[in-house]
C-alpha positions as CSV (number, residue, x, y, z in Angstrom):
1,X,9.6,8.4,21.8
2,X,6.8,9.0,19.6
3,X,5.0,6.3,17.5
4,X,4.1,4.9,14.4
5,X,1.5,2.0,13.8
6,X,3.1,-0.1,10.6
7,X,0.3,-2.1,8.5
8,X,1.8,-3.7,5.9
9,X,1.3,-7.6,3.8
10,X,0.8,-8.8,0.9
11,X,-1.6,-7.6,-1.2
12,X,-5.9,-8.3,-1.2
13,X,-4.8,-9.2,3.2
14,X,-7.2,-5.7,3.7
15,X,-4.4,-3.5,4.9
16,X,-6.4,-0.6,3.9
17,X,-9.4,-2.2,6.2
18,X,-7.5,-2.4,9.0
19,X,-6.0,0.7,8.6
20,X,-9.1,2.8,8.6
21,X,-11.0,0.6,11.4
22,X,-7.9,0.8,13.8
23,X,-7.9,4.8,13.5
24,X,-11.7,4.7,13.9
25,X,-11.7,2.6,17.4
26,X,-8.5,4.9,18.2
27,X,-10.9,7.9,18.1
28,X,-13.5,5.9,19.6
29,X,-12.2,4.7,22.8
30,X,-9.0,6.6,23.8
31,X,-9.8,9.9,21.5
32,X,-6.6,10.0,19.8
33,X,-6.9,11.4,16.3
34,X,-4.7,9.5,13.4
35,X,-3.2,10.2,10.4
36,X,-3.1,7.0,7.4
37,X,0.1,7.1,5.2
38,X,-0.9,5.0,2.3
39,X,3.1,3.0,1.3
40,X,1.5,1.9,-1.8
41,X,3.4,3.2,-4.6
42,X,0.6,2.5,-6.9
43,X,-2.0,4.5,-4.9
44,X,-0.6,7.7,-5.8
45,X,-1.9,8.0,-9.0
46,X,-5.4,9.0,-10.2
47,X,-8.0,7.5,-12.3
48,X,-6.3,3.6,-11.9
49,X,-9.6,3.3,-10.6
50,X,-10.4,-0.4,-11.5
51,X,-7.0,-1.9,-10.1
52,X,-6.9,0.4,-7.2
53,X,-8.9,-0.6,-4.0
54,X,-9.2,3.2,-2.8
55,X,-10.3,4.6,-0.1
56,X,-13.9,5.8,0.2
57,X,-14.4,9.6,-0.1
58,X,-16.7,9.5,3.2
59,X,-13.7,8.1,5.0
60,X,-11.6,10.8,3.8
61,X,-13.6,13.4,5.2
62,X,-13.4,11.6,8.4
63,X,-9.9,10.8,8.6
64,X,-6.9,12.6,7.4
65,X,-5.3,10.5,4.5
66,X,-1.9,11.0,2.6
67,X,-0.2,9.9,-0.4
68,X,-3.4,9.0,-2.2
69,X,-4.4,10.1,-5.9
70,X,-2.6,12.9,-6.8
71,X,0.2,11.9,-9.4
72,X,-1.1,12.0,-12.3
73,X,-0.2,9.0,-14.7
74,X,3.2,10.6,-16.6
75,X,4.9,11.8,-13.3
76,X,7.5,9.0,-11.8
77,X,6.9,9.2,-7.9
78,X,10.3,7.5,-6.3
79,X,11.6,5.9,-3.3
80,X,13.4,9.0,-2.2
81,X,10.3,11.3,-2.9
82,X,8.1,8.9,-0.7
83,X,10.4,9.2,2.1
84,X,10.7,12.7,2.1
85,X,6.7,13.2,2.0
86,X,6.2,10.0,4.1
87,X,8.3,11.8,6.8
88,X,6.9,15.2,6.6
89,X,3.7,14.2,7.4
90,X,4.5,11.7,10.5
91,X,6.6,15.2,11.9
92,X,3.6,17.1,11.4
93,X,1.3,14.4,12.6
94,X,3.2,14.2,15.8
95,X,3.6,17.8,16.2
96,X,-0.1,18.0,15.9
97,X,-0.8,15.1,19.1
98,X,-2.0,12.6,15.9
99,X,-0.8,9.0,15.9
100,X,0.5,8.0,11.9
101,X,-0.9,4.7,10.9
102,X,1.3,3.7,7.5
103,X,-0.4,0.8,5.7
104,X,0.7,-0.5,2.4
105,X,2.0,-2.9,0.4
106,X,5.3,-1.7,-0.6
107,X,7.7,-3.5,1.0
108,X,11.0,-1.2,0.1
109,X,8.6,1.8,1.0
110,X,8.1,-0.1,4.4
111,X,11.6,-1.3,4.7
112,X,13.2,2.0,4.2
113,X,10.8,4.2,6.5
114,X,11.3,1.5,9.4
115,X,15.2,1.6,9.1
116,X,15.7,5.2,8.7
117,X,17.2,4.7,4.8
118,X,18.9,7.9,4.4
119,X,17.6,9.8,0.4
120,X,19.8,10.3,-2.9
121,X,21.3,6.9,-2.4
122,X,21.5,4.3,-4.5
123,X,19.9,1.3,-3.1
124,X,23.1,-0.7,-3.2
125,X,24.8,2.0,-1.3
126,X,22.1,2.6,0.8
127,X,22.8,4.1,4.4
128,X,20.3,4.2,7.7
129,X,19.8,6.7,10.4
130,X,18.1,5.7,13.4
131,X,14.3,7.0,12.6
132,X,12.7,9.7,14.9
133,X,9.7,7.4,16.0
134,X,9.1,4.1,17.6
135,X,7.6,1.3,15.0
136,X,4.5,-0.7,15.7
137,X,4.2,-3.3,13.5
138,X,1.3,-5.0,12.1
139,X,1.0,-7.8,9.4
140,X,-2.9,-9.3,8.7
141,X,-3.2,-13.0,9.5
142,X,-3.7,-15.1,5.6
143,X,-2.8,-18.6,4.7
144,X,-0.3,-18.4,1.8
145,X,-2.1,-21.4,-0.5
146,X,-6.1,-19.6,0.4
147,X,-4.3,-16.4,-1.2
148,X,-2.6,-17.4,-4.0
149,X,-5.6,-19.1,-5.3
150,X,-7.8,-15.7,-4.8
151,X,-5.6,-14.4,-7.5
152,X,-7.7,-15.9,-10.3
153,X,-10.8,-14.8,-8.8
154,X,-9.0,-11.3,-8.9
155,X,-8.0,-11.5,-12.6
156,X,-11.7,-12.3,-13.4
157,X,-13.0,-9.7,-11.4
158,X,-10.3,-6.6,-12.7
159,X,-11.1,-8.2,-16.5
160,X,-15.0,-8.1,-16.0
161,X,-14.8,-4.8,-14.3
162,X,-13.1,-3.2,-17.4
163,X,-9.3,-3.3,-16.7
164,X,-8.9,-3.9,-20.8
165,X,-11.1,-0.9,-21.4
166,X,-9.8,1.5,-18.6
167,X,-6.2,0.8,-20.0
168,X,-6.9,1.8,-23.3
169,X,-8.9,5.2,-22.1
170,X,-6.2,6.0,-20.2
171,X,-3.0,5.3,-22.2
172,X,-4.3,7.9,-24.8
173,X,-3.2,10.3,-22.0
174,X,0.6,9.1,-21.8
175,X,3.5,10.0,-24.4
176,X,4.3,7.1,-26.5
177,X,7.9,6.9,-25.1
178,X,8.0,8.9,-21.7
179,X,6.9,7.3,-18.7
180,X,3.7,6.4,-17.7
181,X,2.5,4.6,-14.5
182,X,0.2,1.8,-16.5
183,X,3.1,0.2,-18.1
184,X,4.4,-0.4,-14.4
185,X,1.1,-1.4,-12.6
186,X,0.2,-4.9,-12.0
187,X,-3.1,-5.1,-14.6
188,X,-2.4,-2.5,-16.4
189,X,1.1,-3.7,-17.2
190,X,0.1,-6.9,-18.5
191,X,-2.7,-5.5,-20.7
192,X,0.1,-3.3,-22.2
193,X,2.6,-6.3,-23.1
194,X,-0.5,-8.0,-24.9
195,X,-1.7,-5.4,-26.7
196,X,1.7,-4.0,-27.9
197,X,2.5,-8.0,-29.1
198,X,-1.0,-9.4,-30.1
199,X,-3.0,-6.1,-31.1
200,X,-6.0,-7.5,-29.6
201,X,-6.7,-9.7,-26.2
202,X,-8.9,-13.0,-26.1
203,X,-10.3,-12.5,-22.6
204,X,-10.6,-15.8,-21.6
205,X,-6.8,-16.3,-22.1
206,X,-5.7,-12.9,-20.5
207,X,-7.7,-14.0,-17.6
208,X,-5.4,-16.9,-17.2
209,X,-2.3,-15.2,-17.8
210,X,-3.1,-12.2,-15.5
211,X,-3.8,-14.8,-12.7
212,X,-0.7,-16.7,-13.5
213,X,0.9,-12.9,-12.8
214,X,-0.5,-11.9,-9.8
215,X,0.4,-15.5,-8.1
216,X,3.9,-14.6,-9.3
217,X,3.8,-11.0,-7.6
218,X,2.5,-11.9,-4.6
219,X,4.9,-14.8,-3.5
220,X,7.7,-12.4,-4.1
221,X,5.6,-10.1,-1.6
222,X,5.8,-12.7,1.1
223,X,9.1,-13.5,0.6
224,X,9.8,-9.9,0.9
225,X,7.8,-9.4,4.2
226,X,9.6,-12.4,5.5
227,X,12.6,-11.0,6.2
228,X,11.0,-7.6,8.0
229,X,11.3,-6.7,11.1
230,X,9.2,-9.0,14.2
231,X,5.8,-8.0,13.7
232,X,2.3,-8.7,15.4
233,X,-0.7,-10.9,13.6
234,X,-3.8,-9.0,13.4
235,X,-7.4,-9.6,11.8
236,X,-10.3,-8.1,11.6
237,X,-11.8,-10.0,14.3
238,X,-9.1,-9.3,16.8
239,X,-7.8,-5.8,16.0
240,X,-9.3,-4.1,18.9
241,X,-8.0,-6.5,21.6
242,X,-4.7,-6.1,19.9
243,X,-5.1,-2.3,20.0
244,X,-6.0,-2.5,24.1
245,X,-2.9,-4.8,24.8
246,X,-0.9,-1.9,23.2
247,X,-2.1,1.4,24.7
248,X,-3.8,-0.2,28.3
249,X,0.2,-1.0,28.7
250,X,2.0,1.5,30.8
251,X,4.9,1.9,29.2
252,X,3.1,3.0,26.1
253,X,2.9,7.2,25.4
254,X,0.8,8.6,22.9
255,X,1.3,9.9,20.0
């Protein structure tokens, strides 16, 4: 059965890192081209560019990469429209001898693609099919207490980096009552509440209060991820002996 490499964690764990130096050492030492399927459901979007960690241009000329920037900020992108895309391209990837390397940190993106969820359900009502590909799954190693406490270093840095001023540039481009992707992304969505409630944001305060947030998010993240399928650890410093165990093994058939 064909296969499909799963990178998925909490967030600021350097999924996207992995990701990209796991296809590269693919090419590398067993020439096998990948494909990255980006599960974030932020990362489709354009112009979040400050809470976004995006991928390099000079890697995407490099390495075929999917479901990044190219919503723009008024269109909804769903569950059900992820896994009809996500899908497409991990057919054609295996049709074209590629190995698809999903990284993200979505967890019902990851969740549903793994268990074969089957579209226009309602998540209650939700029913599976077995999936068309064998899961590999990958989860970077982070201590849980080191993390959380990044996430004030991370409000600082999306604050000093202009998170305020990006949100106000770019919510000139959304309809006052329609949808729109900033009032649903983690930074952005926070800058909204204020603003709509206090006009105006003392920095220093936001700061703490965005931290306060993100700590809040990201336990529910490994919560979430707890209760995944088995899954191997995997760092930066040990990614390729993980990747020889893997495809040195016999039993294991490319894509």
């Amino acid at each position: 059965m064909n296969k499909v490499i799963f990178i998925y964690g909490p967030s600021l764990t350097g999924k996207t890192t992995l990701a990209v130096k796991i296809a590269k050492y693919l090419f590398g030492k067993y020439d096998i081209d990948s494909t990255l399927v980006s599960a974030d459901s932020r990362k489709v979007y354009k112009n979040m560019n400050v809470v976004q960690s995006y991928i390099f241009p000079s890697v995407k000329e490099k390495i075929d990469v999917h479901l990044v920037e190219f919503c723009d900020l008024s269109e909804e992108f769903t569950l059900d429209m992820f896994l009809v895309s996500a899908r497409e391209i991990i057919k054609s990837a295996h049709a074209s001898g590629k190995l698809p390397i999903v990284f993200g940190g979505n967890g019902i993106y990851i969740k549903a693609l793994i268990e074969g969820w089957v579209t226009s359900e309602t998540l209650s009502e939700r029913t599976k099919q077995t999936p068309e590909f064998e899961s590999i799954l990958f989860s970077p190693v982070f201590q849980k207490e080191s993390l959380l406490k990044r996430m004030d270093g991370w409000a600082k840095h999306l604050v000093k980096n202009g998170l305020i001023e990006e949100y106000e540039k770019l919510i000139k481009t959304c309809a006052r009552n329609g949808f729109c992707a900033l009032r649903t992304t983690l930074g952005y969505k926070q800058v909204d509440e204020v603003k709509n409630r206090f006009r105006t944001i003392d920095k220093v305060k936001f700061v703490k209060y965005l931290a306060k947030e993100l700590r809040l998010f990201v336990k529910k993240q490994i919560k979430f991820y707890a209760n995944l399928p088995d899954f191997a650890e995997i760092t930066l410093d040990n990614y390729k002996d993980v990747i020889d165990l893997l495809f040195q093994s016999k039993r294991t058939k490319v894509p």
